[in-house]
C-alpha positions in Angstrom: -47.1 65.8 -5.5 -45.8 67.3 -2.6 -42.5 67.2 -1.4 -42.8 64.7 1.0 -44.6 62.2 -1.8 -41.8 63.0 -4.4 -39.5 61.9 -1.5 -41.1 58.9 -0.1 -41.3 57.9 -3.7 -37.6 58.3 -4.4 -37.0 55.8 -1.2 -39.6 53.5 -2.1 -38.3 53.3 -6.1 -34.5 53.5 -5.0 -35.1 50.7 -2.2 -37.7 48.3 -3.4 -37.9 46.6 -0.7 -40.2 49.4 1.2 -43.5 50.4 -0.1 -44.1 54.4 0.1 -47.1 54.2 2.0 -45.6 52.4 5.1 -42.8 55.6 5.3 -44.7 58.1 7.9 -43.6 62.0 7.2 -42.0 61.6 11.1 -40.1 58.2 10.8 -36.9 58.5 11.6 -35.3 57.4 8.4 -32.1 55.8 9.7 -33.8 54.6 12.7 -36.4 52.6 11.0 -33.9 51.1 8.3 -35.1 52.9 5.2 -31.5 54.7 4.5 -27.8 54.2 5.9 -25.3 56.7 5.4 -25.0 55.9 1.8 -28.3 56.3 1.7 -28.7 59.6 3.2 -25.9 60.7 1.3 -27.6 59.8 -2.1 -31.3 61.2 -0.8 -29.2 64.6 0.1 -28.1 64.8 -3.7 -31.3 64.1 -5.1 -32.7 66.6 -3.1 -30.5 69.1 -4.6 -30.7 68.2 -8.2 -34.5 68.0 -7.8 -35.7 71.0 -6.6 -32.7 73.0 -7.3 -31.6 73.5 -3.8 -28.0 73.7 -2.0 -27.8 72.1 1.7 -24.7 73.5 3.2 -22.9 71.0 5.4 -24.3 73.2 8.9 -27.6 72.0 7.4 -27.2 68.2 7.7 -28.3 67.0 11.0 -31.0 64.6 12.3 -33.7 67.1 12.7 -33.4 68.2 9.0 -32.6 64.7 7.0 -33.6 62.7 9.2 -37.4 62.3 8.4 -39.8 63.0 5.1 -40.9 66.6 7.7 -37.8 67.2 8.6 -36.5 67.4 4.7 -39.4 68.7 3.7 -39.5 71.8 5.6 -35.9 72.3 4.9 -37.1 72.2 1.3 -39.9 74.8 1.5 -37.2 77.2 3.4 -34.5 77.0 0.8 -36.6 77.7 -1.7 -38.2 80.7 0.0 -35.0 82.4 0.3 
């Protein structure tokens, strides 16, 4: 699985209410109702305990959190450096 699977997995699992094949990799995940604040909060964490990442606080904005992409890429360029 890639890292936007084991993420829309972890959205769909922690909120049953969605199924992870209706969350697109460029849906705006606050936008469309899959997280809140809380939500985003908790999907940041993950994040870091799963692939053994630190997102500094200059890193949380829309464009990286706030999309499957978006946190995706951010992902792929932590772990390259």
């Amino acid at each position: 699985m890639d890292e936007r699977e084991i993420l829309r997995h972890f959205i769909a699992n922690r909120y049953a209410y969605y199924e992870a094949f209706t969350i697109r990799d460029n849906d705006s995940l606050s936008a469309k109702g899959y997280l809140d604040s809380e939500g985003m909060l908790e999907l940041i964490a993950f994040v870091e305990r799963r692939f053994s990442i630190k997102i500094d606080n200059d890193e949380i904005n829309f464009r990286n959190i706030d999309s499957l992409a978006g946190l995706a890429n951010l992902i792929r360029q932590k772990k390259m450096a």
